[in-house]
C-alpha positions, 0 to 999 in steps of 0.5 A: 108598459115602458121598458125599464132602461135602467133594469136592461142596463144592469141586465146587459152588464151582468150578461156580459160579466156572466158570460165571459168565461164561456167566451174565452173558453169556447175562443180557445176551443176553435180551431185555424182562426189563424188560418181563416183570418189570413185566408184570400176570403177573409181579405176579400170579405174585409175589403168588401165590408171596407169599401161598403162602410165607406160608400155609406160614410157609415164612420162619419154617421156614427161619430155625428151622433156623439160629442167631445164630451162623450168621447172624454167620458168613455176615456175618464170612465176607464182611467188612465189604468186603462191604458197602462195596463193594455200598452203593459199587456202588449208589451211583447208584442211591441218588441216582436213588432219593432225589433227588426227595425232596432236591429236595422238601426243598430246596423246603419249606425256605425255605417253613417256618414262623418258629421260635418259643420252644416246642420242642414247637411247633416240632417239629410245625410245623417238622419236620411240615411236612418230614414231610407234604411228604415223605409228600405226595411219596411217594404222588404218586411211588407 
């Protein structure tokens, strides 16, 4: 007798509904993630399964296997909701994240040189001085 594919798919569905509180749960309850993601062996064992996927073109393989018109599928299934919502759910961390270069911006500012009648002048002074502050400010934070 054939596997019923409809039946699995329904199975894996409620499966992973079911289960879901059990994974928060026990992903909360384990201890030094922090620690062991930041770890010399998790970098080393990240670097090794990298260089492995990449010797075996393991991202182009799966991506021959589907179409464009899978990939819009997968973006009309979760609606635009679905972008909204996780950009407003990282909000802060985005703030985190690009607040020190707000403030080097904010800096630099008041520190620019005069503008001049050249665009062309003006753009690479002007606008370069923000650049290289930023860039400047990127290698200093890593």
């Amino acid at each position: 007798m054939a596997i019923d594919k409809s039946a699995w798919l329904d199975d894996y569905k409620s499966g992973a509904t079911a289960r879901s509180e059990k994974w928060l749960r026990e992903y909360l309850r384990a201890p030094d993630k922090q620690r062991k993601a930041a770890s010399d062996d998790a970098e080393k064992l990240y670097a090794e399964k990298v260089t492995a996927a990449i010797a075996r073109k393991a991202r182009q393989k799966s991506l021959s296997k589907v179409s464009e018109s899978d990939f819009n599928k997968g973006a009309e299934d979760a609606g635009s909701g679905a972008y909204s919502s996780g950009v407003t759910a990282k909000a802060d961390k985005a703030l985190k994240k690009v607040g020190p270069y707000l403030d080097e911006i904010d800096r630099l500012m008041p520190t620019m040189p005069k503008r001049g009648a050249d665009p062309m002048t003006n753009l690479t002074s002007r606008a370069g001085h923000i650049v290289k502050g930023l860039a400047d400010l990127k290698k200093k934070l890593g």
